[in-house]
C-alpha positions as CSV (number, residue, x, y, z in Angstrom):
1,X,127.8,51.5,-41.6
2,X,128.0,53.2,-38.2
3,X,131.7,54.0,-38.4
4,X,130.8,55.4,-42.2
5,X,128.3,57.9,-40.8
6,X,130.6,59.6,-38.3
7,X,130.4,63.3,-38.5
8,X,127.0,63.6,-39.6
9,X,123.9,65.5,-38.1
10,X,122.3,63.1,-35.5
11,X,118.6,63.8,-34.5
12,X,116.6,62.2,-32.0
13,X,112.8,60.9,-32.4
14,X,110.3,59.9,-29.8
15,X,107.5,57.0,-30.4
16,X,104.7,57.7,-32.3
17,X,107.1,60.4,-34.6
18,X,107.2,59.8,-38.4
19,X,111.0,60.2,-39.4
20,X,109.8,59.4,-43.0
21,X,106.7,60.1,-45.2
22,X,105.5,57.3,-47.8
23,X,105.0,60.0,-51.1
24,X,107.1,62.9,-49.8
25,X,110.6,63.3,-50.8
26,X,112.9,64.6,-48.0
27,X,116.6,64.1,-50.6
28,X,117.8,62.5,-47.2
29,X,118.9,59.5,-46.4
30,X,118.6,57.9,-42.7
31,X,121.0,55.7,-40.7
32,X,119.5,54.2,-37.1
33,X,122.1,54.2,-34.0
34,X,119.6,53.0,-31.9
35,X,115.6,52.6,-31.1
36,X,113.3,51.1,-33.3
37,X,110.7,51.7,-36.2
38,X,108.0,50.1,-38.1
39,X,107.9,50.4,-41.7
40,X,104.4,51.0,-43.5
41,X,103.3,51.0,-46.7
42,X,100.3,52.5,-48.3
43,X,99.5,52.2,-43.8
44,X,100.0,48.8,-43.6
45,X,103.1,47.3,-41.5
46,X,105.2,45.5,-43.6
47,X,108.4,45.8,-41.4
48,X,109.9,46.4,-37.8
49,X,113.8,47.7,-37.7
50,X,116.1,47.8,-35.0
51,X,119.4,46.7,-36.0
52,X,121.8,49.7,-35.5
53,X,123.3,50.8,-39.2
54,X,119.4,50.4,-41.1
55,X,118.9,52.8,-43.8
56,X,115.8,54.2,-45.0
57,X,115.3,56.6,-47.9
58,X,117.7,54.6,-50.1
59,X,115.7,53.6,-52.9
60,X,114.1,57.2,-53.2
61,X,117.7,58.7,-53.4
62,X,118.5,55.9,-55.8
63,X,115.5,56.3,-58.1
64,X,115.2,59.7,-57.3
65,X,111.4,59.4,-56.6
66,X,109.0,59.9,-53.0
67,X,109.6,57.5,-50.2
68,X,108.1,54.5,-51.2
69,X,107.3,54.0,-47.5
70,X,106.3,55.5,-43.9
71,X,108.8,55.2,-41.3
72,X,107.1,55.7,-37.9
73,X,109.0,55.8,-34.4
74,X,108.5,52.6,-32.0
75,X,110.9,53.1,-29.2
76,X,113.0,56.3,-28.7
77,X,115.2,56.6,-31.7
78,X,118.2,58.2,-33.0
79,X,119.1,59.0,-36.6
80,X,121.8,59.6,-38.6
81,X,121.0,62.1,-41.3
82,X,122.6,62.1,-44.4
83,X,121.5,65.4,-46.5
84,X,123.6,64.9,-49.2
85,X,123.3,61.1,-50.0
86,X,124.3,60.7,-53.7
87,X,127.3,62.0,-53.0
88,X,127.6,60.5,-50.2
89,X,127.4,56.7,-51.5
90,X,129.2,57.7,-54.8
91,X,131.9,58.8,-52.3
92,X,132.3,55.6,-50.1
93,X,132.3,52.4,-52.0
94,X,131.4,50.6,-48.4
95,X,128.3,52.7,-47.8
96,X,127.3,51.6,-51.8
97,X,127.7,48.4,-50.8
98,X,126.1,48.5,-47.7
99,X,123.5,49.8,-49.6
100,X,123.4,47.5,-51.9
101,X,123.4,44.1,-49.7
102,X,120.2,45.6,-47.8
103,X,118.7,46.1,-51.3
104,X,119.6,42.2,-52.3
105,X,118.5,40.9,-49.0
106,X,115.1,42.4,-49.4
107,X,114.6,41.4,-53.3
108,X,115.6,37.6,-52.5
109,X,113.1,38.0,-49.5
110,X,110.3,39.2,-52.0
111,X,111.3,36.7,-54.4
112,X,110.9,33.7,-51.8
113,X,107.4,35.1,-50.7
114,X,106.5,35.1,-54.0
115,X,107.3,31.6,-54.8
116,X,105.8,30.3,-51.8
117,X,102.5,32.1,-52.9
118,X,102.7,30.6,-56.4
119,X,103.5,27.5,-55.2
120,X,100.3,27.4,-52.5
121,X,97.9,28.9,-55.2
122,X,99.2,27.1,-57.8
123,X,95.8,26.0,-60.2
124,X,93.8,29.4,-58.9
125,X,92.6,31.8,-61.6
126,X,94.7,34.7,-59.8
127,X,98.2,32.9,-60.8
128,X,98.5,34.6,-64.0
129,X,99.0,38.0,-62.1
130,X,102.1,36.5,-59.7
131,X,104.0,35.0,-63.2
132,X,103.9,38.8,-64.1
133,X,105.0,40.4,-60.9
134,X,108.0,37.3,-60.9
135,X,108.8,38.0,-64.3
136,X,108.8,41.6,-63.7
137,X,111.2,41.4,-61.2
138,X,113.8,39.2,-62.6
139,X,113.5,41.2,-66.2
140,X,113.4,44.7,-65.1
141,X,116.0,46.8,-66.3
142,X,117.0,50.0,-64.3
143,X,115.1,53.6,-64.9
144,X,118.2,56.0,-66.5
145,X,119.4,58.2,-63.5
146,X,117.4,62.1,-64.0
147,X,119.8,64.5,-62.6
């Protein structure tokens, strides 16, 4: 992904800095170089990131919605900045698939968490609510794209 990103605006944060606000919609999309980040949601800390090539923004560019998220500065960090990302991923098969990988990686995560709470509560009252969110996710067909 870093060799993709060549040639675009680069901008540097320092800890503490929010490079992304959970409910805004900045129309960018983010690539790390380097540093590190914590990802909140709804102000709870439901990731770290540090691998250079992350991207943030993707599924409000791909839903075309507000960050679902709050990306928050660690360690001094450098960005890539995509401004124009549809284009930009309808342009390059490899950043769509990029994209795409990161997107499967963390749905199979969710899906395992899931299972491993069903499977620990199964029998409580509140198991009725995890079927749905399971079922939800494997049945859920994609939004059309508003443009």
């Amino acid at each position: 992904m870093l060799q993709l990103i060549a040639g675009h605006k680069v901008q540097d944060f320092a800890p503490g800095d929010v490079v992304m606000e959970q409910e805004s919609a900045s129309g960018s999309l983010l690539v790390l170089i380097k540093g590190e980040v914590e990802i909140l949601r709804d102000n709870v800390r439901v990731a770290r990131a540090s691998a250079p090539g992350a991207v943030f923004g993707e599924m409000s560019v791909l839903l075309g919605g507000a960050h679902s998220a709050t990306v928050r500065v660690l360690k001094p960090s450098s960005f890539a900045i995509i401004e124009n990302p549809r284009q930009f991923l309808e342009s390059s098969a490899d950043a769509s698939l990029h994209v795409a990988k990161l997107l499967a990686s963390r749905l199979d995560a969710l899906n395992k968490y899931l299972v491993d709470v069903k499977e620990q509560y199964e029998g409580h009252d509140h198991m009725g609510m995890v079927d749905e969110v399971l079922e939800t996710l494997m049945h859920r067909q994609p939004r059309p794209p508003s443009h």
